[in-house]
LUMBA-966642 format. One record per residue (C-alpha): residue number from 1; residue in one letter; x, y, z. Coordinates in nm, 4 decimals. Layout:
residues N
NUM|a|X|Y|Z
...
***
This chain:
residues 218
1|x|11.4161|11.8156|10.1478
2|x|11.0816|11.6773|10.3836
3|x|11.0853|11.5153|10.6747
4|x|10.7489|11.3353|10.7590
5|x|10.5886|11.1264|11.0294
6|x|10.4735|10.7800|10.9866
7|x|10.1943|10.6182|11.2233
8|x|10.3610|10.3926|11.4784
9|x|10.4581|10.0531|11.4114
10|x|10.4107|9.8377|11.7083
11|x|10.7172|9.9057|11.9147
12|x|10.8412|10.1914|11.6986
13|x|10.8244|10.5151|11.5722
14|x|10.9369|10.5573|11.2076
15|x|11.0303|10.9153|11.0198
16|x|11.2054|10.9190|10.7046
17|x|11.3987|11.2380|10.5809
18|x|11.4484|11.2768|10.1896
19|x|11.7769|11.4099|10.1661
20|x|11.8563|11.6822|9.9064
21|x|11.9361|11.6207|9.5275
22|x|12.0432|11.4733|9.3724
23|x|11.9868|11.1364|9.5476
24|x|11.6941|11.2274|9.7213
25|x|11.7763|10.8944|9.9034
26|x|11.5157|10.8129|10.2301
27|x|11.7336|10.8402|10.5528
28|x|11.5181|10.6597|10.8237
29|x|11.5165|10.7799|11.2085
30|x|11.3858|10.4896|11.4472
31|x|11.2894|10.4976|11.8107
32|x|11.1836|10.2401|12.0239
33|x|10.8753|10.3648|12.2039
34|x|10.9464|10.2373|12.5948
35|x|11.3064|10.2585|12.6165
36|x|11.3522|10.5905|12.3485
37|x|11.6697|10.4407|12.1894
38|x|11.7034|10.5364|11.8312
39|x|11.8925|10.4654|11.5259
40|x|11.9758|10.6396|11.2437
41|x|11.9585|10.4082|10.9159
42|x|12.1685|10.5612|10.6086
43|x|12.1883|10.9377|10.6627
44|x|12.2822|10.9917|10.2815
45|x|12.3161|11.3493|10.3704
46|x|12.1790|11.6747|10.5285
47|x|12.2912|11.6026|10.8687
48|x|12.1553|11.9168|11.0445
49|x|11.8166|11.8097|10.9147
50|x|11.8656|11.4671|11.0396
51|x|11.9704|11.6225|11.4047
52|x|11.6696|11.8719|11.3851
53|x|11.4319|11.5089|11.3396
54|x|11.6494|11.2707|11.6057
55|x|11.5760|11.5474|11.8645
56|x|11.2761|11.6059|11.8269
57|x|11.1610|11.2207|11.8464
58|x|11.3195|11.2508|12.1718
59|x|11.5034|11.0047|12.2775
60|x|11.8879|10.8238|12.3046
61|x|12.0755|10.8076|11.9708
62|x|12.2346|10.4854|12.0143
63|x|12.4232|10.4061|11.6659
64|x|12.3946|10.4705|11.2607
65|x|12.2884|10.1759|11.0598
66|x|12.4120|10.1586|10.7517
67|x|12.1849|9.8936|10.4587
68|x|12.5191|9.9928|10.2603
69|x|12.8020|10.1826|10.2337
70|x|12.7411|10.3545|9.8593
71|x|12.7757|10.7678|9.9178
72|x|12.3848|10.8702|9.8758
73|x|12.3722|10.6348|10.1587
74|x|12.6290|10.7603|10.4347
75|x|12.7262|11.1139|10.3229
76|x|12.5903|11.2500|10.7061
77|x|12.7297|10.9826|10.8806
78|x|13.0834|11.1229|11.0236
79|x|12.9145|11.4909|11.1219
80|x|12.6326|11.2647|11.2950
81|x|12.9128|11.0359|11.4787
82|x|13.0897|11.3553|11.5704
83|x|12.7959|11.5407|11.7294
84|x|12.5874|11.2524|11.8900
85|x|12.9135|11.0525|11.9682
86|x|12.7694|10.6996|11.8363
87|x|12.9253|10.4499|11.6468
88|x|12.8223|10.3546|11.2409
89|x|12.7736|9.9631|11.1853
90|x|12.7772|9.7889|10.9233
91|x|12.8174|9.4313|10.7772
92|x|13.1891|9.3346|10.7401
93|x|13.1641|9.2666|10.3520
94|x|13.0633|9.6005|10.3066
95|x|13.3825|9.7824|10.4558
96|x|13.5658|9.7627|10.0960
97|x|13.2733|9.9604|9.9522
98|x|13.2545|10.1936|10.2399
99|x|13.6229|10.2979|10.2172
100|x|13.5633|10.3490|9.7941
101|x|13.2871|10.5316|9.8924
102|x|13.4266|10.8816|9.8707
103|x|13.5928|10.8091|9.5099
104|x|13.2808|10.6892|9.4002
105|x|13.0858|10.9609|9.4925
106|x|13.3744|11.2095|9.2958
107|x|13.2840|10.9668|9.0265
108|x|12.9558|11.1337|9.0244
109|x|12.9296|11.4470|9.1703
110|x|13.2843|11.5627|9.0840
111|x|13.3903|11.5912|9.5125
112|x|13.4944|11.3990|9.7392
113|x|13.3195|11.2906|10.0351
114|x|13.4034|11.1858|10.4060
115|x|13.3118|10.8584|10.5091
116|x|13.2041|10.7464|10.8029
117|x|13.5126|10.7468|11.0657
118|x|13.4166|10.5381|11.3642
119|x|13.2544|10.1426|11.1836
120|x|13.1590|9.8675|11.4185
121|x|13.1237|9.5707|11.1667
122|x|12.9634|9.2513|11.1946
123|x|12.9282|8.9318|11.0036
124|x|12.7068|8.7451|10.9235
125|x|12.3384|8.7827|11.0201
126|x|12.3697|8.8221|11.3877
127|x|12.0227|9.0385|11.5312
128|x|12.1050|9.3754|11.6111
129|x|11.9293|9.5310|11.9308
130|x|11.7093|9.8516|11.9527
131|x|11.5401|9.9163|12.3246
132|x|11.6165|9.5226|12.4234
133|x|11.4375|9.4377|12.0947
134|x|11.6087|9.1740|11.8598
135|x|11.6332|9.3420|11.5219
136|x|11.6725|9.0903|11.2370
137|x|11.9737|9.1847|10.9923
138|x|11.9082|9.0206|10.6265
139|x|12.1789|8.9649|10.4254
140|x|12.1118|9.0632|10.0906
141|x|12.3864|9.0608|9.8881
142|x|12.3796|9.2249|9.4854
143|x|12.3449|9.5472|9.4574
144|x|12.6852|9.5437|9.7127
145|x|12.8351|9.2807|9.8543
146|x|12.7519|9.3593|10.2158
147|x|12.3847|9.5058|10.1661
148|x|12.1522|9.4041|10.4605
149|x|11.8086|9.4772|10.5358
150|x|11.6652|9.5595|10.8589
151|x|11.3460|9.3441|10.9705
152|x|11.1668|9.5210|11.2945
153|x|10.8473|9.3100|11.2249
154|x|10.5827|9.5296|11.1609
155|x|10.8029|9.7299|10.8501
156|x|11.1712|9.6346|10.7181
157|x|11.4008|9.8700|10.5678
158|x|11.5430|9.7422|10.2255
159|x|11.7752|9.9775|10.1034
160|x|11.8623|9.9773|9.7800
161|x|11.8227|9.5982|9.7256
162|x|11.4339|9.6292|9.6685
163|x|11.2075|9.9167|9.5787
164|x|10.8887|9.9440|9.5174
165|x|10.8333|9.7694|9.1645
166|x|11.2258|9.7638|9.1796
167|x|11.5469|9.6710|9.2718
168|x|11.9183|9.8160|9.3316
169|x|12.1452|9.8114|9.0248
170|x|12.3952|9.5586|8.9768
171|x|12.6555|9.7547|8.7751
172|x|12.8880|9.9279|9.0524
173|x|13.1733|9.7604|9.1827
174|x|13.1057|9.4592|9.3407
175|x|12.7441|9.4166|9.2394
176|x|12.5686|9.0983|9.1312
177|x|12.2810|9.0319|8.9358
178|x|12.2707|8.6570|8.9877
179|x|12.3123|8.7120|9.4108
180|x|12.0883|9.0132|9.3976
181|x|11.8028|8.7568|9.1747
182|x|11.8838|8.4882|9.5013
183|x|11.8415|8.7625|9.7787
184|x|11.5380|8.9286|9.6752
185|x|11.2675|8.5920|9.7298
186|x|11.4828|8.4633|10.0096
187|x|11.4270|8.8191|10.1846
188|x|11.0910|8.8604|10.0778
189|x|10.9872|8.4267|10.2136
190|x|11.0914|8.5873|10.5555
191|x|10.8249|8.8488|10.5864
192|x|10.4402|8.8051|10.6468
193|x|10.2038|9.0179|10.3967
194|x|10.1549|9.3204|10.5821
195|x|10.4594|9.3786|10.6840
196|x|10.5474|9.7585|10.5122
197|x|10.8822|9.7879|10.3215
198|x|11.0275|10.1146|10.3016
199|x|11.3430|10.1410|10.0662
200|x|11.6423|10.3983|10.0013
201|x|11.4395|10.6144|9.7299
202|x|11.1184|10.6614|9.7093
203|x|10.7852|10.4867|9.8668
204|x|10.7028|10.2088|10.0219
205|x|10.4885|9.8900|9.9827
206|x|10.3665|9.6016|10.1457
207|x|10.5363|9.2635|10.1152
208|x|10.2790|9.0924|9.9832
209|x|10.2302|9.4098|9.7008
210|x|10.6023|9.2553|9.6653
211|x|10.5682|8.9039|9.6310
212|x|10.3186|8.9731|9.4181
213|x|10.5523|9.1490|9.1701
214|x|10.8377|8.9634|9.2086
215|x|10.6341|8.6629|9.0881
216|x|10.5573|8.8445|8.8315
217|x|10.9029|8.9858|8.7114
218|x|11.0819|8.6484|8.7744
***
């Protein structure tokens, strides 16, 4: 498990943590530089490493962020709720994954898992806030039916619905090839070139890099 620092983007400071196997899934810490508000986006797991990271950016842990409620994706959320006392949001049509979430990570791993146990939902694609700044919520729907991706302008956080020279599988309940095919260029016409996309497992890319491919693949 690393944690490492990213330059600053504009506004914000980005780290990602790679949790531990076997998802090695990219849980992303955020802070807003003037006001020191942070979220936590998808702490898949290792929540003392996560804590070790949100305190030492320094700042106000104002809420987890969930892109989706599969397990590699929220397996630190409750201990983080419990010890920073913040609320987990997520997009309404997500909750039915959220509460299968524990089965489906028995499905894998053989154990259970506890879920997230305070959920502010929303609907729709309503801007979320971060230090006074409008954060743009995507709705991406395919890999699950309430993935979202996170626009902050100078990088957006996809998820699992794009990687770089990839995309989220469609196979799980409630995925969708066909809406995941209609997200992806809809997501990606929203975003200038350089804007950096940094996904749920492994690096990232610029949108254009993505555009590019997507082109390409479709």
């Amino acid at each position: 498990m690393t944690a490492q620092q990213f330059d600053s983007f504009g506004e914000f400071a980005l780290t990602v943590v790679v949790t531990s196997p076997p998802w090695y899934e990219n849980c992303y810490v955020v802070r807003h530089k003037d006001s020191g508000e942070i979220v936590i986006v998808d702490p898949g797991g290792d929540a003392d490493r996560i804590l070790e990271v949100v305190r030492a950016m320094n700042g106000t842990p104002k809420a987890i962020w969930l892109t989706h409620g599969h397990p590699d994706h929220l397996g630190a959320a409750r201990a983080l709720e419990l010890e920073l006392g913040i609320p987990t949001v997520a997009h309404a049509d997500e909750a039915s994954v959220i509460a299968r979430s524990s089965d489906l990570n028995k499905s894998f791993t053989g154990q259970a898992q506890e879920g997230p146990g305070n959920v502010t939902y929303f609907s729709g694609e309503a801007n979320l806030e971060l230090g006074g700044k409008a954060i743009r919520v995507v709705h991406t729907p395919g890999h699950t039916p309430g993935g979202i991706c996170f626009d902050f302008g100078d990088f957006a956080l996809t998820g699992d619905t794009l990687f770089r020279h990839g995309v989220g599988r469609t196979d799980l309940p409630g995925g969708s090839e066909q809406k995941l095919w209609e997200s992806i260029p809809r997501f990606l016409g929203l975003l200038p070139d350089d804007c950096q996309l940094f996904s749920g497992h492994g690096p990232e890319w610029p949108a254009g890099e993505a555009r590019r491919w997507w082109r390409m693949m479709s």
